[in-house]
N, C-alpha and C positions, 0 to 999 in steps of 0.2 A: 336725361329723361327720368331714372328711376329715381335721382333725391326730390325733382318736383311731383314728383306724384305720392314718394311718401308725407311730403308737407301737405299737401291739398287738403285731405280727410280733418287734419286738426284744426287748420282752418277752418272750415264747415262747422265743424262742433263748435266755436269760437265764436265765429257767427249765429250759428242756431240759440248759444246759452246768452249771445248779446239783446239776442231779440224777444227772447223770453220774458229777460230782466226787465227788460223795455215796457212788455206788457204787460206785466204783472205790476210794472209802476201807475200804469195810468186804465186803471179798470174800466170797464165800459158801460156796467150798471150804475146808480150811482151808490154810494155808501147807505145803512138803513139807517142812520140819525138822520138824515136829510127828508129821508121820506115819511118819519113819524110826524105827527102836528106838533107844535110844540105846546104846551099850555099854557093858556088864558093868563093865568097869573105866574109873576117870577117865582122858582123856589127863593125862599129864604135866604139869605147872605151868609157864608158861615161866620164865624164866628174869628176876627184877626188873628192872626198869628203872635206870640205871645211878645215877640220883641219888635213889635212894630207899635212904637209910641205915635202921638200922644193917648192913654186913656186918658174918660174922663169921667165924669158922672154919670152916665149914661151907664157904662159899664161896672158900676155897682147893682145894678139892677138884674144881671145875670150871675152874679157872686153872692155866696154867703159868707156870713162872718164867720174867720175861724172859731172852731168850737172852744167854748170856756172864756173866750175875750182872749187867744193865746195871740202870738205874734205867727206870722207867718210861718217861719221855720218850723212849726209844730203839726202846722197842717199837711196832709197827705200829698209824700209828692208827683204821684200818681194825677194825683186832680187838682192839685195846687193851683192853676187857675181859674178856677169856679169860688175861690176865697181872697177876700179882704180883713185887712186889718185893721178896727177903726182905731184910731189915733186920739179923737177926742177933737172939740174945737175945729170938725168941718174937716181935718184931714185922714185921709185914708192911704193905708198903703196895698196896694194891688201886688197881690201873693204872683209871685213868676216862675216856673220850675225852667233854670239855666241849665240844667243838663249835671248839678254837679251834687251834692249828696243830701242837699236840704232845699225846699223852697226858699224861694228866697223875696222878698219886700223889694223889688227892683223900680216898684215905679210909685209914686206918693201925686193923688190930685187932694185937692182941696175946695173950702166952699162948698161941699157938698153935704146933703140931707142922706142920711141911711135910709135903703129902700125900705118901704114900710114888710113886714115878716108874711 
């Protein structure tokens, strides 16, 4: 008799903290992004991820050219991908910051027109 009655109590606690978890899983109001409107127009797309090829021409249009005509590597690696390198003759190399001490020229399109300044 006395060891089932000392189990009982933990039990209970065991049960009460299952059923909390329970409910705290599945709320009863609903979430408040659900009940805002959402707006008329989509935001904006951001902006890929810098190792997700193909760019292309399109994406010189959000890029400046490195300053002074330099190469990549010279450019800020901070904001390294807001800059391209033009190449001459329609190719460009799109400035990439890998993670390692310089930017770096990771990705070259071609056939393209420089965005007008």
């Amino acid at each position: 008799g006395y060891t089932r009655m000392h189990t009982s109590p933990s039990l209970a606690i065991a049960a009460l903290a299952l059923a909390a978890s329970h409910a705290a899983a599945q709320p009863t109001k609903p979430p408040v992004a659900a009940a805002s409107p959402l707006p008329a127009s989509p935001p904006p797309l951001p902006p890929p991820p810098p190792l997700s090829p193909p760019l292309t021409c399109a994406d010189l249009a959000r890029r400046t050219p490195v300053p002074n005509g330099k190469h990549c590597r010279l450019a800020p690696a901070d904001s390294c991908h807001d800059f391209y390198h033009d190449k001459g003759g329609g190719r460009f190399h799109m400035c990439v910051y890998d993670g390692g001490a310089d930017c770096e020229p990771l990705h070259e399109v071609s056939g393209c027109f420089p965005p007008p300044p």
